[in-house]
N, C-alpha and C positions, 0 to 999 in steps of 0.2 A: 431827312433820311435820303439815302441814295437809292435810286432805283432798281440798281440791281439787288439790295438787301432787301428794301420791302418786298422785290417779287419773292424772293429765299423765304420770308414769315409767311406770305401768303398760301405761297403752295406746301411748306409744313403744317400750315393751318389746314388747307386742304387734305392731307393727308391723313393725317391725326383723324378726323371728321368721319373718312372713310372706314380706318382700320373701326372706330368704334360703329356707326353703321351695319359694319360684316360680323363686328359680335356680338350686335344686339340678333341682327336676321338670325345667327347659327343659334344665338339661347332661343328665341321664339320656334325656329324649327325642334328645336332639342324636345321644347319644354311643351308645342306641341307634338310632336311623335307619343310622346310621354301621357297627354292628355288623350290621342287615339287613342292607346295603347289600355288605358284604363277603361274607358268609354268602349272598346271591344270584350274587355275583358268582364265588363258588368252586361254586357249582350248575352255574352256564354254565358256569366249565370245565370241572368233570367230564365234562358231559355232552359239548363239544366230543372231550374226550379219548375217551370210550367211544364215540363216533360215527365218529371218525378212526380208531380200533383197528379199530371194526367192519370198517370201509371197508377196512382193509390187511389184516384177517384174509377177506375175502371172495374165494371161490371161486368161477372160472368153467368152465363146462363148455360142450363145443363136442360137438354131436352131428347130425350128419343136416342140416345145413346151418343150425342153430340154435345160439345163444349162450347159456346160462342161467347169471346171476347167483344163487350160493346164497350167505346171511348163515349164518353158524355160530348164530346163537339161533330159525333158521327161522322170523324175520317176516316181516312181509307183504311187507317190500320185493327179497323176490324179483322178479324181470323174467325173463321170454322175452324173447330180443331174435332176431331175426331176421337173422341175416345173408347180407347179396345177394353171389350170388359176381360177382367181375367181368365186366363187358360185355367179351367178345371180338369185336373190329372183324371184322364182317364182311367176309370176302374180296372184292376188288372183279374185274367181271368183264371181261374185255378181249376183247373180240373183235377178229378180225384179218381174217377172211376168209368172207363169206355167212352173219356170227351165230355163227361157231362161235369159239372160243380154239385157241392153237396148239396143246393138245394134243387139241381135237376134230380139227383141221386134220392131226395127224399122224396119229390115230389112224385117222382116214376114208381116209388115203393107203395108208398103212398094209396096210389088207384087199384092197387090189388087185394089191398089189408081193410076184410069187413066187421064188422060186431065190433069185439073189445080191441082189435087194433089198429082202429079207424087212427091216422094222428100219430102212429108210433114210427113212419118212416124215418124221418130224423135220427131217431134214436136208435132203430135200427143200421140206419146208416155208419152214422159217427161213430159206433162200438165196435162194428163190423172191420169198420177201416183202421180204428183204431189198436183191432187186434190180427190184421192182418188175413179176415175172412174173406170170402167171396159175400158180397150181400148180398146176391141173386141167390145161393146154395140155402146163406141164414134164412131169408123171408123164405123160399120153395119148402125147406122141413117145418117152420113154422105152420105155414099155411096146411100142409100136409096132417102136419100133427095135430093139429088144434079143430083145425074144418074152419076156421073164421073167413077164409076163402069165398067161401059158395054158400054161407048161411050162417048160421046160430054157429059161438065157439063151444067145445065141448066143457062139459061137467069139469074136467081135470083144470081146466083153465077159467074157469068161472070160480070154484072153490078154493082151487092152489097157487092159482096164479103162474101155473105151468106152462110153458109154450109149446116145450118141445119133447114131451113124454120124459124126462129125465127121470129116472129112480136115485132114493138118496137121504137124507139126513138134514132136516128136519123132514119128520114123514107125515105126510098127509095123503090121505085116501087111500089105503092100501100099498104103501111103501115108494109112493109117486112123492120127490121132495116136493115141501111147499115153499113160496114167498109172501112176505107181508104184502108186496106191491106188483101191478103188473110190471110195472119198469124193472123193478128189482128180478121180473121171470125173465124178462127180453137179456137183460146183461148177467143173467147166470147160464141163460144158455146159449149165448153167445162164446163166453169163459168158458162152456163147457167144452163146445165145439171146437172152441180153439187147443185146450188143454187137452185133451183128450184125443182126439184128429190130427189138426193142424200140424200142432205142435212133433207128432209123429210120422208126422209126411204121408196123411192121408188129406188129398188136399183137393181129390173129384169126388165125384157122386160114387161113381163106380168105387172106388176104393174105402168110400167113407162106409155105403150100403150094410156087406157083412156085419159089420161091426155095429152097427145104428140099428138097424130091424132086422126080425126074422124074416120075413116075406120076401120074395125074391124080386118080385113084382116094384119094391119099393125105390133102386133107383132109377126103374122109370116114371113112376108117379113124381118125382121129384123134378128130373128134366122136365116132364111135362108144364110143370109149373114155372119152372126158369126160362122156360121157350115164352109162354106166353106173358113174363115179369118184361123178357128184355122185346119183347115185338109192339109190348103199348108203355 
């Protein structure tokens, strides 16, 4: 063979040799990139998985009004958390009668009502307001009428269950109506006072007086009483 042919095979031999060389180096690049690539890819899930165990194996503790996150490997990502106890709506306040709430209102009635109407403010109250009375005018005729004020309540109100001297049907004692119950005398003379009075636009002491007692004297025994219902 001629020299210049065999150099012609040897450097296509050479050649050839190369190109395959360059495509084996590009598949072992390729094919590791491919091999990081998965070997990365099993790192992220590990570590997803050891972050989600952490996360379900984590212990919380509640102490003194406080939440504390503990990790079982005691990293830093422990937390205090604070926890707010719930807002409890403030009570709201009703007043019914000169600022006070019904149970200042009964409570106030209350310290002035002796013997049988120890206990009856309440009821006084709520009937009062409910019929559009003054409760200082209702308890001052009661208290007037009865004597339960300053001592023993009278005969009329121990047998009839009267509070407020009412004359009337069913009669008891001398044409004085009676009631089965005290309660039942507190809210008929309530009803009365309202019906009767109120309702006709006698609605002071002074206008209600003529009408309620003969004695002249009587609405100021009355004031009397309302002065000292609203001073204690």
């Amino acid at each position: 063979m001629k020299k210049p042919k065999l150099l012609s095979v040897v450097l296509s031999s050479l050649g050839i040799g190369m190109i395959s060389i360059a495509v084996i180096v590009q598949n072992n690049d390729f094919y590791g990139a491919e091999a990081k690539k998965e070997i990365k890819k099993e790192q992220v899930d590990v570590k997803k998985i050891a972050t989600a165990n952490r996360k379900e194996k984590k212990e919380i503790k509640k102490s003194e009004g406080k939440e504390t996150i503990i990790l079982p490997d005691g990293s830093a990502e422990q937390a205090l958390v604070e926890v707010k106890p719930e807002e409890q709506p403030t009570p709201q306040r009703i007043e019914v009668f000169e600022a006070m709430t019904i149970e200042e209102l009964s409570a106030k009635l209350d310290r002035h009502l002796g013997d049988l109407l120890v206990g009856k403010g309440n009821l006084i109250a709520t009937k009062s307001l409910e019929k559009g009375v003054d409760p200082y005018i209702a308890t001052a005729i009661m208290l007037h009428e009865t004597g339960c004020g300053h001592g023993t309540c009278s005969a009329l109100t121990r047998s009839c269950n009267n509070v407020g001297g009412q004359k009337g049907y069913p009669s008891c004692s001398g044409g004085y109506k009676g009631y089965a119950t005290l309660d039942e005398g507190i809210i008929g003379f309530i009803d009365n006072l309202y019906n009767n009075y109120y309702a006709r636009g006698f609605t002071t002491v002074e206008s209600i007086g003529p009408r309620y007692a003969q004695s002249s004297a009587w609405p100021a025994a009355i004031n009397r009483y309302i002065n000292l219902i609203r001073a204690n």
